[in-house]
C-alpha positions as CSV (number, residue, x, y, z in Angstrom):
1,X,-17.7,4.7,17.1
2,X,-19.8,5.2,14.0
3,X,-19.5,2.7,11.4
4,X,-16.7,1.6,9.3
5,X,-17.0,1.7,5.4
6,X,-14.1,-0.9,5.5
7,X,-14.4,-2.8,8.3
8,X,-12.1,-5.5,6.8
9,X,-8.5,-6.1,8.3
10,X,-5.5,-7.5,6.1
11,X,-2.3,-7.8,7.6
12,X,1.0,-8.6,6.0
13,X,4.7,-8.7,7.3
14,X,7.7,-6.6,5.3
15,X,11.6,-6.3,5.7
16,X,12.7,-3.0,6.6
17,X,14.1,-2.8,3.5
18,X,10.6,-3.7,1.7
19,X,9.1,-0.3,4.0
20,X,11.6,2.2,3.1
21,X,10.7,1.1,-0.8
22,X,7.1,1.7,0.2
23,X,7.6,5.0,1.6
24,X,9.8,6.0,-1.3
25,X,7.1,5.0,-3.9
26,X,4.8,7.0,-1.7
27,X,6.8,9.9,-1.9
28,X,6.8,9.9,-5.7
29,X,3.1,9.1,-5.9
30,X,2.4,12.4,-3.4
31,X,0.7,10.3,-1.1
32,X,0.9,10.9,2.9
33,X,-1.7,7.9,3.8
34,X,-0.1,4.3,3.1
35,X,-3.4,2.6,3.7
36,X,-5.1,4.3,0.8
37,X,-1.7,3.7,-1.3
38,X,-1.1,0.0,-0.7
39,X,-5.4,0.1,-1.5
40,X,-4.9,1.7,-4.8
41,X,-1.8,-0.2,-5.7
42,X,-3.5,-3.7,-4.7
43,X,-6.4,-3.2,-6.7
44,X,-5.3,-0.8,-10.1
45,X,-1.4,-1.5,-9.6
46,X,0.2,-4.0,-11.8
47,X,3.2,-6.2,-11.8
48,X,5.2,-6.7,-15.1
49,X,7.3,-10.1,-15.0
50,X,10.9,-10.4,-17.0
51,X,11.9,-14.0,-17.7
């Protein structure tokens, strides 16, 4: 196997309701690959608060 450019695992658990979200955010965004998504939304995503 040649060598991995991301060789670095994380894991994390969701509801099923928490995937379907996902997916639908995918869908809007045109993506097909959630790895890449969920990448790109960890590191440029944002998360605005309410109080």
């Amino acid at each position: 196997m040649a060598k991995r450019k991301r060789n670095i695992q994380i894991l994390f658990c969701v509801s099923p309701e928490e995937k379907k979200l996902i997916r639908r955010k995918m869908i809007e965004a045109k993506t097909k690959n959630m790895g890449a998504y969920l990448r790109k939304m960890a590191i440029d995503g944002y998360i605005v608060n309410t109080d």
